[in-house]
C-alpha positions as CSV (number, residue, x, y, z in Angstrom):
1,X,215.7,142.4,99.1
2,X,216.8,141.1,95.8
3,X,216.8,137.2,97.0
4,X,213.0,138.4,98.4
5,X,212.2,139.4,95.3
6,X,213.8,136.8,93.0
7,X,211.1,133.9,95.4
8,X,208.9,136.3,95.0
9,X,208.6,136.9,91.2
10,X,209.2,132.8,91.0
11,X,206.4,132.4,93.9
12,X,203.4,131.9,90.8
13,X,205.6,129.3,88.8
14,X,206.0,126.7,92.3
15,X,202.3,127.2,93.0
16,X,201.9,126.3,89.1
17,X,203.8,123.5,89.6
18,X,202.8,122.0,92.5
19,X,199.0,122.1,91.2
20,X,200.2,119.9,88.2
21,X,201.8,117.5,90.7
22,X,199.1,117.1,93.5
23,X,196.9,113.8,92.3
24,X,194.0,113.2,94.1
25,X,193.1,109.5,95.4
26,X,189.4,108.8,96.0
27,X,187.9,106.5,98.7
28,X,187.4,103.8,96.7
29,X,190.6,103.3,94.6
30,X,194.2,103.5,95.0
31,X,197.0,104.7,93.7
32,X,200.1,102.5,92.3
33,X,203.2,104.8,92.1
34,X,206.2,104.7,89.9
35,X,209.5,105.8,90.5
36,X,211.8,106.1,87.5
37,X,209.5,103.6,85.9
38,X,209.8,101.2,89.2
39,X,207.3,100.5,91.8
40,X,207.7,102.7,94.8
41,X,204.1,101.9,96.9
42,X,200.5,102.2,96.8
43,X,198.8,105.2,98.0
44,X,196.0,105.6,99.9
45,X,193.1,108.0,99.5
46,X,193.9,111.4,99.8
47,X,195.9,114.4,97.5
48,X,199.0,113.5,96.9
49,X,202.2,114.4,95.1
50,X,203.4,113.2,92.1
51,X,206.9,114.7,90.2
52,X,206.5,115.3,87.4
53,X,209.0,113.3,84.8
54,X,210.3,111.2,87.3
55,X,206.9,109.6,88.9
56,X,203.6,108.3,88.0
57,X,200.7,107.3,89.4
58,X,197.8,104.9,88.2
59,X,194.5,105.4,90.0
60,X,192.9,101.7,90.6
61,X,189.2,101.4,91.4
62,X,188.5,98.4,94.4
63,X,184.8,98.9,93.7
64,X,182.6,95.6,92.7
65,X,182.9,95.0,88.9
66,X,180.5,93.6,86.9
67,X,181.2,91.7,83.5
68,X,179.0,90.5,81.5
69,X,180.1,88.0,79.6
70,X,178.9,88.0,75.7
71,X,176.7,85.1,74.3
72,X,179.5,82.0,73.8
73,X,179.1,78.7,71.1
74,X,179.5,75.6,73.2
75,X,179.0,71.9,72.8
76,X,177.9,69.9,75.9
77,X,179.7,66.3,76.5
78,X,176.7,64.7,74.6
79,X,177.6,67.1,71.4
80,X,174.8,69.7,71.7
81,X,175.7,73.1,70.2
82,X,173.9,75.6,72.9
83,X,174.5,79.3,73.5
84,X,175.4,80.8,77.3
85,X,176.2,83.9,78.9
86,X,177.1,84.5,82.2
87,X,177.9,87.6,84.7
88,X,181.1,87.8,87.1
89,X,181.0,90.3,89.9
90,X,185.1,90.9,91.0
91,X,186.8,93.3,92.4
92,X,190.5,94.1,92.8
93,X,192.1,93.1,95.7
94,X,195.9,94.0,95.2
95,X,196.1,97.4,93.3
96,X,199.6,96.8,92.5
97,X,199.3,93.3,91.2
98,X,196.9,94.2,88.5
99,X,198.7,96.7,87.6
100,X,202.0,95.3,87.5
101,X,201.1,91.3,87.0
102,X,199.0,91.8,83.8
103,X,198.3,94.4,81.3
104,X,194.6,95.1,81.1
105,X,193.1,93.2,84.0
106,X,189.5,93.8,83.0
107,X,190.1,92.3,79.2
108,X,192.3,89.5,80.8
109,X,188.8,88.2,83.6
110,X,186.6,88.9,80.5
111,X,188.4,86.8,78.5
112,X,189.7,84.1,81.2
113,X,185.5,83.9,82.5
114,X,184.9,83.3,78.3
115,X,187.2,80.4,77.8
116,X,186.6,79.0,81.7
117,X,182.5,78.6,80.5
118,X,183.2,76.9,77.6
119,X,185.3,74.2,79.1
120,X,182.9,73.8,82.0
121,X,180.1,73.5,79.7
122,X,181.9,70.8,77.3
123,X,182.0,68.6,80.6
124,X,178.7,67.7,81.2
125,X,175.9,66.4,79.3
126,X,172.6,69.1,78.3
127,X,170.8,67.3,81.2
128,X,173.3,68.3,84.2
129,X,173.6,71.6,82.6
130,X,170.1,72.7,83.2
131,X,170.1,70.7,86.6
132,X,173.2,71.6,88.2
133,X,173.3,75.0,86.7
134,X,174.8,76.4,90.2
135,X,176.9,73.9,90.7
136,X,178.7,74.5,87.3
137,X,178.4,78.0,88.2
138,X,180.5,77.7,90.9
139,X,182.9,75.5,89.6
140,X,183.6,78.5,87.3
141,X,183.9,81.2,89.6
142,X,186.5,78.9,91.3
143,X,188.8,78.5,88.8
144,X,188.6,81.9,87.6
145,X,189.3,83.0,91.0
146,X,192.1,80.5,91.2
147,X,193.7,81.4,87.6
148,X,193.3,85.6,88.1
149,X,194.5,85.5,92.4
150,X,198.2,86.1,90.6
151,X,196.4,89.3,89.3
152,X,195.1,90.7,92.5
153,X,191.5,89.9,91.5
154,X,189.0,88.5,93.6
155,X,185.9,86.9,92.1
156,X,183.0,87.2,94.0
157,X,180.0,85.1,92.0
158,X,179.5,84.3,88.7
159,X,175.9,83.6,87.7
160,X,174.5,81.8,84.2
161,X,172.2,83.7,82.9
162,X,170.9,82.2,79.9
163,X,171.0,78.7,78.1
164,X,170.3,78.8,74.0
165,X,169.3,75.5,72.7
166,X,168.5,74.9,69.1
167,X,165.0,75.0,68.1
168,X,164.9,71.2,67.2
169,X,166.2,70.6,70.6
170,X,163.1,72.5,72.5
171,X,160.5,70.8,70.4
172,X,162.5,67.5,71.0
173,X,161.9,68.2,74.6
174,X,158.6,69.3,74.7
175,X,157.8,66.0,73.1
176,X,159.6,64.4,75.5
177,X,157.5,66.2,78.6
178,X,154.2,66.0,77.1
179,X,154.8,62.5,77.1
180,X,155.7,62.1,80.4
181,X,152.5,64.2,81.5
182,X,150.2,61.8,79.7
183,X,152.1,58.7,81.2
184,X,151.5,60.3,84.5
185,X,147.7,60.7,83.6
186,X,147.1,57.5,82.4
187,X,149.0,56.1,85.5
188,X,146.4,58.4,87.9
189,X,143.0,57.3,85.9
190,X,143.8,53.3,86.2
191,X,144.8,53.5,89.6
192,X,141.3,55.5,90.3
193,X,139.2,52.7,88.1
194,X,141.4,49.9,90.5
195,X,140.7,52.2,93.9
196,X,136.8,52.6,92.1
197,X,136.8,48.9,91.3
198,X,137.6,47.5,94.8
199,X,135.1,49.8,96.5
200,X,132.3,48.5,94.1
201,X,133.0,45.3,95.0
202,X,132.9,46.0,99.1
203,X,129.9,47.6,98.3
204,X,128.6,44.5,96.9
205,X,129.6,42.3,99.3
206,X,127.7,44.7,101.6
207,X,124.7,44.8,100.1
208,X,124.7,40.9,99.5
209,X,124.9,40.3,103.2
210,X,122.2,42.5,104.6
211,X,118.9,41.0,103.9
212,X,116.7,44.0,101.9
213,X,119.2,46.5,101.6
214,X,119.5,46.4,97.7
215,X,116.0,47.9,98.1
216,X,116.6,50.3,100.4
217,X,119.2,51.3,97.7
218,X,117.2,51.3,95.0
219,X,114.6,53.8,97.0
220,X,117.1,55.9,97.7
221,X,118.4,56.2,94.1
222,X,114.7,56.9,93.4
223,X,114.5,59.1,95.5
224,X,117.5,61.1,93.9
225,X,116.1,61.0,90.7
226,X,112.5,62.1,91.5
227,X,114.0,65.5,93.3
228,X,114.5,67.0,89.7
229,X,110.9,67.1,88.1
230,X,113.1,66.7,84.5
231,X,114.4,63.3,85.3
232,X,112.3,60.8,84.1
233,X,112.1,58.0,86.7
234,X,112.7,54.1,85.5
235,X,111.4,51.8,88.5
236,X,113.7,48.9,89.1
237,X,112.7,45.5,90.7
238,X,116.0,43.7,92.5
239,X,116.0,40.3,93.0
240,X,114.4,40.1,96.4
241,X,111.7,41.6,95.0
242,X,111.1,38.7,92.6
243,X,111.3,36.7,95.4
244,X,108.3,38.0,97.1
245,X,106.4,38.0,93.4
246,X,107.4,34.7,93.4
247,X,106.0,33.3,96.9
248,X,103.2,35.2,96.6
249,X,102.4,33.5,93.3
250,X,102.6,30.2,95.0
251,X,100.1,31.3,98.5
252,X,97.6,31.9,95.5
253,X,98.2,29.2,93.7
254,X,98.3,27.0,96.9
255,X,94.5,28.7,98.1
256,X,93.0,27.7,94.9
């Protein structure tokens, strides 16, 4: 009865203690446990029990991380200062590696994404940078991905967001594409006057070989004009028209 009472009367203090000791792991993380300060496992989702003292357990989120990372001063490979900023989207794929492999493994791909773009960016000129921007995005992600695997991080994708060029630059190149757009307008109008040019003369040609069809032409041209009673109509004689003035001059001529 004494021993009954003795678990009894001690009954509160191992509930107490074994609340303090339970840990809960959600879903989406796990949990790295210590041993007497060495790794003993990772535990899977669910309550369970730590020891107080003698174990610990860090809780490690696998959910899709998102960095952004901060506006960064770079200078292309034809030395233009611009300013870029990117996102990375990682998530951890070995709980106890970025636990135990680095310190802080979000400050460490923050950092590693920030001196990756940088370098990227000072190998290629302003002109691939705004071309290729997925290429160089990609070439990124790689060897972040490559540099943090040793961490158990696994980058997804790493977008550019933004490119910052100096104000001198952007008036530089809208200079540069005005210019091309008035090239390109010039180029369209003289090829129209050629095109315009080599129907006129078909059209001459045309008229020239059909006896009286400069006339018909000029009726119907009349006949445009006279449709709107503004239009002031100006008669015009062709040259076959002269031609009958002309032989009908000499019939008189010859009767008299």
């Amino acid at each position: 009865m004494e021993a009954f009472a003795a678990l009894t009367g001690s009954l509160p203090v191992i509930i107490v203690i074994l609340i303090i000791s339970i840990r809960q792991v959600n879903e989406y993380q796990r949990g790295v446990m210590f041993t007497l300060g060495k790794f003993s496992g990772v535990k899977n989702p669910g309550w369970r029990l730590v020891i107080p003292v003698f174990q610990k357990m860090v809780r490690v989120d696998l959910r899709t991380k998102v960095v952004d990372v901060p506006d960064q001063e770079a200078i292309t490979k034809d030395n233009i200062s611009i300013r870029i900023n990117a996102v990375i989207y990682y998530k951890v794929s070995d709980a106890a590696k970025s636990i135990i492999e680095v310190e802080n493994f979000y400050f460490a791909v923050s950092q590693l994404a920030q001196t990756t773009m940088r370098n990227a960016v000072g190998e290629v000129t302003l002109d691939e940078l705004l071309r290729n921007r997925d290429e160089i995005a990609a070439k990124i992600k790689a060897i972040v991905d490559k540099a943090s695997d040793p961490w158990g991080i696994r980058v997804d994708a790493v977008e550019l967001k933004d490119i910052g060029l100096p104000d001198d630059m952007k008036r530089t190149m809208a200079k540069e594409a005005e210019a091309e757009r008035e090239k390109r307008a010039v180029i369209i109008k003289a090829s129209g006057e050629v095109e315009a040019s080599a129907n006129l003369t078909k059209a001459a040609k045309m008229l020239a070989e059909a006896p009286g069809a400069l006339h018909l032409r000029t009726l119907q041209s009349v006949n445009d004009l006279s449709s709107d009673q503004s239009n002031t109509t100006i008669w015009m004689i062709p040259n076959d028209g002269f031609k009958v003035i002309g032989k009908l001059a000499e019939m008189a001529n010859i009767g008299k």
